[in-house]
C-alpha positions in Angstrom: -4.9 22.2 8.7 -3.5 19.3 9.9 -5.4 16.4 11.2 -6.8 16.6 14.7 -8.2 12.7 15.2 -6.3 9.4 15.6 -7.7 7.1 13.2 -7.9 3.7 13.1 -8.9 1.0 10.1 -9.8 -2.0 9.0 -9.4 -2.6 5.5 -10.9 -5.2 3.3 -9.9 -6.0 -0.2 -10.3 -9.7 -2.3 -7.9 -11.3 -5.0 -9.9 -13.7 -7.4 -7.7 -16.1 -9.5 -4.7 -13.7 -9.5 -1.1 -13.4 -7.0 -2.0 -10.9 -4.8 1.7 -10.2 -3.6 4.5 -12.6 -4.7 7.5 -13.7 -2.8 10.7 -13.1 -4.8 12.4 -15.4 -2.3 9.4 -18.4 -3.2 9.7 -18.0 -7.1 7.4 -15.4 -7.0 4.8 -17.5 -5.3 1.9 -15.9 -3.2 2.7 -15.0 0.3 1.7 -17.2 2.7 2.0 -18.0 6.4 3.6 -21.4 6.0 2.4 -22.6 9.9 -1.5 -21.8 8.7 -1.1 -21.4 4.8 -3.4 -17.8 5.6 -2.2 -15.4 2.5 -0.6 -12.2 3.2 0.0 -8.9 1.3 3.0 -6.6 2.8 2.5 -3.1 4.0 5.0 -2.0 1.3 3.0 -3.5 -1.6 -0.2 -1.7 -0.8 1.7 1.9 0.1 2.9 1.5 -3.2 -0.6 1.4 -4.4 -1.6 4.0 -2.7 1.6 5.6 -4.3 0.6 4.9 -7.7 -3.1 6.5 -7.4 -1.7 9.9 -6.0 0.7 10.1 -8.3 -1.5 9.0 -11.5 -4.8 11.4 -9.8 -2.5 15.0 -9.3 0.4 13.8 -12.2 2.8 14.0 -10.0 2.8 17.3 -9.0 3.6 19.5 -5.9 2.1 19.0 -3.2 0.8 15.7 -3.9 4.2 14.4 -6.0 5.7 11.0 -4.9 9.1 10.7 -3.5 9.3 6.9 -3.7 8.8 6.9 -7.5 9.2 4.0 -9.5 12.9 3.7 -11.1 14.2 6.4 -9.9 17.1 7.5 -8.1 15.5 9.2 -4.3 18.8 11.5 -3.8 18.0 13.8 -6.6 14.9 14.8 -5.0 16.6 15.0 -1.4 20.0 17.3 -3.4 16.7 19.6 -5.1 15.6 19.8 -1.4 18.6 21.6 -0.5 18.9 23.7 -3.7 15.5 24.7 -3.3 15.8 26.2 0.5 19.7 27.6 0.1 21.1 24.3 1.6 23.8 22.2 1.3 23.4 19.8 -1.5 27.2 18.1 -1.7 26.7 16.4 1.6 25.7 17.1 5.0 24.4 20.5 6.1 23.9 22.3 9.5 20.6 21.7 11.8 19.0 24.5 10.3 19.8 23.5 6.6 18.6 19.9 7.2 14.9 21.0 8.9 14.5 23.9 5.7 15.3 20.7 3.6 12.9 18.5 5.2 10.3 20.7 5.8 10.4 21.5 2.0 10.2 17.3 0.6 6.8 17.1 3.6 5.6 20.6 1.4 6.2 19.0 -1.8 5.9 15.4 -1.4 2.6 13.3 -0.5 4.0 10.0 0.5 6.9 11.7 3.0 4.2 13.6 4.5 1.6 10.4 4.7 4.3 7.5 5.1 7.6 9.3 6.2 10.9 8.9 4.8 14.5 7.9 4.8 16.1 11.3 3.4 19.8 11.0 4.8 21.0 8.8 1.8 23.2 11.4 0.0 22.7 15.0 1.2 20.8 15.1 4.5 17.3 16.0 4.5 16.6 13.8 8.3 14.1 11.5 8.6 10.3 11.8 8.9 8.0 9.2 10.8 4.9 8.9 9.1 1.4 9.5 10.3 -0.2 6.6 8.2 0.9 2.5 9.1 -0.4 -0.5 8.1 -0.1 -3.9 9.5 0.8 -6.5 7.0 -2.7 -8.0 5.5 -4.2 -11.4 6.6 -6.4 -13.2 4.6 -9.5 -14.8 6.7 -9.2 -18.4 5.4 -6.4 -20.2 4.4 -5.2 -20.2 0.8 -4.5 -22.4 -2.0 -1.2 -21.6 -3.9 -1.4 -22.8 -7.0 1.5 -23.0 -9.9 0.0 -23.8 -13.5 1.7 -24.3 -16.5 1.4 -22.5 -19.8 2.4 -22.4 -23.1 4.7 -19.2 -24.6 4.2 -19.1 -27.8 7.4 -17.3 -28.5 11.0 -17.2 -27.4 13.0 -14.3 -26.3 16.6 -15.9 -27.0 19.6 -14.0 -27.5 21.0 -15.1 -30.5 25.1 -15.8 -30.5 26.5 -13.5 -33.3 23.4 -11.9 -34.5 23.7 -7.5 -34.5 20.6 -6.8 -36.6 16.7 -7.9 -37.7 17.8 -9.9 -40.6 20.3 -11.7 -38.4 17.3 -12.8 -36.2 15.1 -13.7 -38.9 17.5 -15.8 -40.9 18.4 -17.6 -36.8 14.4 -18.4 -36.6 13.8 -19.7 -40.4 16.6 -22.4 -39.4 14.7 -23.6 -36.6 11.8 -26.2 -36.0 8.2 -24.5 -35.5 8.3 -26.3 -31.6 11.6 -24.7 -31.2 10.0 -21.4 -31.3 7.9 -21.5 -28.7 8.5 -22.8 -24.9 6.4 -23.2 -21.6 6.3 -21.3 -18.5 4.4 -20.7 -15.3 1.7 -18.8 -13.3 1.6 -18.5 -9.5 -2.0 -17.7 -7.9 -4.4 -18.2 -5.6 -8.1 -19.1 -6.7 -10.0 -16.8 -4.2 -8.6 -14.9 -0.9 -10.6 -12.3 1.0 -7.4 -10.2 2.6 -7.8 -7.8 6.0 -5.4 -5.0 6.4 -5.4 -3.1 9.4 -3.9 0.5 9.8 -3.3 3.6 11.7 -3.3 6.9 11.8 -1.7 9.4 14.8 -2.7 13.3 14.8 0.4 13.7 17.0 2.5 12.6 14.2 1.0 14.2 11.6 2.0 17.7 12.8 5.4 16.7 12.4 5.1 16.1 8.7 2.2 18.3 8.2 -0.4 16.0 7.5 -3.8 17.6 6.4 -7.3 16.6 6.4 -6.9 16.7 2.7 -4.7 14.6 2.9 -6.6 12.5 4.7 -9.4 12.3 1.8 -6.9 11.7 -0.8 -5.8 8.2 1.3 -9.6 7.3 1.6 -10.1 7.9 -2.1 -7.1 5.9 -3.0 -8.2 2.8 -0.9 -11.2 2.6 -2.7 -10.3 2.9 -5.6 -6.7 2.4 -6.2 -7.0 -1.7 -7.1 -9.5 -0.1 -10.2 -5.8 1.2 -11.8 -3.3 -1.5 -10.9 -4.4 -4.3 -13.7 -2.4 -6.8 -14.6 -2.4 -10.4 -16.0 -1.0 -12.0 -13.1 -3.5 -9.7 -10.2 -6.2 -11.2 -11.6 -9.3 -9.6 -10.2 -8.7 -7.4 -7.2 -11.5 -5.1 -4.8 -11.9 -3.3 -2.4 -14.5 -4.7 -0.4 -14.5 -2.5 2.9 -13.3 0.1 4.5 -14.1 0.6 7.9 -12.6 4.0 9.7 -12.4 4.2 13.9 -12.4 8.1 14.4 -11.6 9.5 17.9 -13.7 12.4 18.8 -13.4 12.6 22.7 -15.8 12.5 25.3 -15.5 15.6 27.6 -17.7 18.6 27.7 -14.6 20.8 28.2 -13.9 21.5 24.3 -10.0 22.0 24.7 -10.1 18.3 26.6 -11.8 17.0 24.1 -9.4 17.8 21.5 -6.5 16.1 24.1 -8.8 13.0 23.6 -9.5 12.9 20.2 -5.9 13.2 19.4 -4.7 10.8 22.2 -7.9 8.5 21.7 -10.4 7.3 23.2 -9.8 3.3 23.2 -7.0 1.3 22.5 -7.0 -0.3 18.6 -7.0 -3.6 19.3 -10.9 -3.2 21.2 -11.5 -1.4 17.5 -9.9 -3.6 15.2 -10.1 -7.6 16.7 -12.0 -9.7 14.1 -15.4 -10.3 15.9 -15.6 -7.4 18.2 -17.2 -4.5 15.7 -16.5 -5.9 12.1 -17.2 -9.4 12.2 -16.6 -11.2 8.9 -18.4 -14.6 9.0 -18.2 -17.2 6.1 -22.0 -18.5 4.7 -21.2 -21.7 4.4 -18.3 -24.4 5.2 -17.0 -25.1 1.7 -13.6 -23.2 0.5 -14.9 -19.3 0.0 -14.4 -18.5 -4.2 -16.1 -14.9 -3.8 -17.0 -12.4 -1.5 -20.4 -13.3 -1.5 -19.3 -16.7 0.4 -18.9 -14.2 3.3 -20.9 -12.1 5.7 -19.9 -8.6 7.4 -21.3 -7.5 10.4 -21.3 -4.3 12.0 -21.5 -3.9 15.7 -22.1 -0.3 16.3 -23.6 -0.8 19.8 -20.1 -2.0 20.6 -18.3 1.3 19.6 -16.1 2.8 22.5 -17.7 6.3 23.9 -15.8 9.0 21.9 -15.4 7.0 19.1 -17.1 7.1 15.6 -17.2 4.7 12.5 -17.6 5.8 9.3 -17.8 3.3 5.8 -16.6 3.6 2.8 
């Protein structure tokens, strides 16, 4: 069953002494917003988190496989579309042939149904508008980018006129011990406490057929999905909240009720504003360096009528 709820979210998640999201046009450098110096982490960057937990928790299978895979070429799933529902996989097919093909990559793919799609690269399978959004994430205090040296104990030079192992090993017994090894950098950011906020429309969903299952699978991969992407330069990465504005509707008429719920009952930013439900306050005034520099309170006497907040 698809959803029946607009959602709403904040979402709270740290990076300690590791590049949260670097900016290939900045050497790689932690995002930052250069008129505050706040960090930020792109919507893309976490979807493809979320991404990489569905597809490592249900291996990548039907229905919860991922279209957007990593390294892959996203026509071949769009031409299996069409083979799959009698289409037209050499190029673009009738109205009918294009919604059999859509319908089928929402059936079969998680992140179409929870993200939407461009599927109109090769052979046509439309386009889907996703249920699920976030907002870029906004760290609470500014950030300090930071680029430190290190050493490389190693070189990865290609070697003019060398075609096999012994060609390489005679090239590195010619050379000086210092010559084997060279420097190189690190971007990070000593500590950042990052706030994502996202959204979720029932109306939308029943375009892509977005379930309540669904729904539980996005939960569980905010939770947990920072647990499963490790890597030297991350550092150490949380999640340290996850706050979740349900609309349930206010009227005693049951059908109206579901009307509200999936229109909602308050607009987001009453929901979502730092301060006005969640309000994160620091502990003391020196730079933050953990999350335990900060303080979260919850307002629930300030919750909209026909609105609920659950944590995770």
């Amino acid at each position: 069953m698809t959803i029946q709820n607009r959602y709403e979210f904040l979402y709270l998640f740290d990076c300690e002494n590791g590049n949260p999201n670097g900016d290939p046009d900045a050497g790689n450098s932690p995002r930052i917003d250069p008129e505050d110096m706040h960090g930020l982490v792109s919507d893309v960057a976490m979807k493809r988190r979320v991404r990489n937990y569905v597809q490592m928790r249900f291996d990548n299978t039907a229905p919860n496989a991922i279209f957007v895979e990593h390294a892959t070429n996203l026509n071949k799933p769009i031409v299996r579309a069409h083979e799959e529902t009698n289409g037209k996989p050499e190029g673009n097919g009738n109205r009918e042939q294009v919604r059999n093909a859509r319908q089928w990559m929402c059936r079969t793919f998680y992140d179409v149904r929870t993200f939407g799609a461009v599927m109109s690269t090769g052979a046509n399978a439309g386009q889907v508008r996703g249920p699920v959004q976030f907002s870029f994430a906004r760290s609470v205090d500014p950030i300090l980018p930071m680029d430190i040296s290190i050493t490389r104990m190693a070189v990865a030079e290609k070697v003019k006129g060398a075609k096999s192992a012994a060609d390489y090993e005679r090239w590195e017994k010619k050379q000086e011990e210092d010559k084997l090894r060279t420097m190189g950098r690190k971007a990070l950011i000593p500590y950042g406490l990052y706030v994502a906020k996202g959204f979720i429309s029932a109306n939308l969903a029943k375009g892509t057929g977005f379930t309540e299952e669904d729904l539980e699978h996005l939960w569980e991969a905010l939770v947990n999905m920072w647990d499963h992407d490790r890597s030297a330069s991350k550092g150490m990465m949380s999640c340290r909240g996850l706050y979740v504005f349900k609309h349930v509707g206010t009227d005693s008429d049951p059908d109206q009720r579901v009307k509200q719920a999936m229109l909602g009952c308050a607009p987001a930013h009453r929901l979502l504003d730092q301060g006005v439900i969640v309000e994160i306050g620091k502990r003391s005034t020196g730079s933050p360096r953990s999350f335990t520099d900060y303080k979260v309170t919850v307002h629930e006497d300030r919750l909209p009528a026909g609105v609920e907040l659950l944590i995770f």
